[in-house]
C-alpha positions in Angstrom: 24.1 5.3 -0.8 23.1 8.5 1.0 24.9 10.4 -1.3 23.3 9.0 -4.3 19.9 10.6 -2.8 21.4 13.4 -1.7 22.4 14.4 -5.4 18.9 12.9 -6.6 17.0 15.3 -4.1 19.3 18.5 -5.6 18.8 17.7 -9.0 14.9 17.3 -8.3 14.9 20.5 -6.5 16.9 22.5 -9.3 15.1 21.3 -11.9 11.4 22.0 -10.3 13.1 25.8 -9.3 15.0 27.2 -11.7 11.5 27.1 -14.1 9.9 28.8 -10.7 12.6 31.6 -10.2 12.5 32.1 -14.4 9.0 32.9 -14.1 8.8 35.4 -10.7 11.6 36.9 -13.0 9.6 37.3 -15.6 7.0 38.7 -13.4 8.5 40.8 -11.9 10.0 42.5 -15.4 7.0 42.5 -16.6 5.2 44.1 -13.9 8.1 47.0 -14.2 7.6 47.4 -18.0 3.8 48.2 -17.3 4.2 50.6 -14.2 7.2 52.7 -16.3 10.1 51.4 -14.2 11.7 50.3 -16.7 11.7 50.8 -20.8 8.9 48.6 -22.7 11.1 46.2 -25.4 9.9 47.2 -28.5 11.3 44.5 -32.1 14.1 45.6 -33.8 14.0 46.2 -37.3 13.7 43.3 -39.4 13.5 40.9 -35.7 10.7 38.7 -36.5 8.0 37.5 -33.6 7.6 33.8 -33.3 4.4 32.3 -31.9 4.3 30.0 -29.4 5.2 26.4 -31.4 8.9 29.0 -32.7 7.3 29.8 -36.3 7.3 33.0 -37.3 4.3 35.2 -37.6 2.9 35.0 -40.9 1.5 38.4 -42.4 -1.4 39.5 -41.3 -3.0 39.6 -44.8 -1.7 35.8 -44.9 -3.6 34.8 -41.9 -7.2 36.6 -42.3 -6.9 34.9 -45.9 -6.3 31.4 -44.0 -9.2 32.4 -41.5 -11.7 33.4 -44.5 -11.0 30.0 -46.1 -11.0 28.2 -43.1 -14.9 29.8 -41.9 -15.9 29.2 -45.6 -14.7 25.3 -45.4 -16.9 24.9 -42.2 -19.7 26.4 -43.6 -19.5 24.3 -46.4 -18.5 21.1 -44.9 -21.1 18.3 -43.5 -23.7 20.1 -41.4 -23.2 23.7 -42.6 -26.2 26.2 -43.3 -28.5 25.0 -41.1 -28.0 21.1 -42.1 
């Protein structure tokens, strides 16, 4: 039985620290980007960013349309202008 909980405890203990060590790595990298250490990663051509959710960036034209259409609909919707 002790070794049932002894495999439990490392599986626990991997699984909260190998996020932890991923991110001081992370850190750390990014820390030696900033001070010149170590060359800034710049995109490749045609490599395309992805936001947070994994989509791709849309263009920026594409999104300050949204965002004009999207501050038009609230104006417009109930309570806009002062209602």
């Amino acid at each position: 039985m002790s070794g049932y909980l002894l495999w439990l405890i490392i599986v626990v203990a991997v699984v909260i620290l190998i996020p932890i060590a991923v991110a001081v790595i992370r850190n750390i990298d990014y820390k030696r980007q900033i001070s010149g250490k170590r060359k800034m990663r710049t995109l490749k051509e045609g490599e395309q960013v992805k936001t947070e959710s994994g989509a791709p960036n849309m263009d920026m034209e594409i999104l300050a349309a949204e965002a004009k259409m999207k501050s038009a609909q609230n104006v417009m919707g109930p309570g806009g202008l002062g209602g």
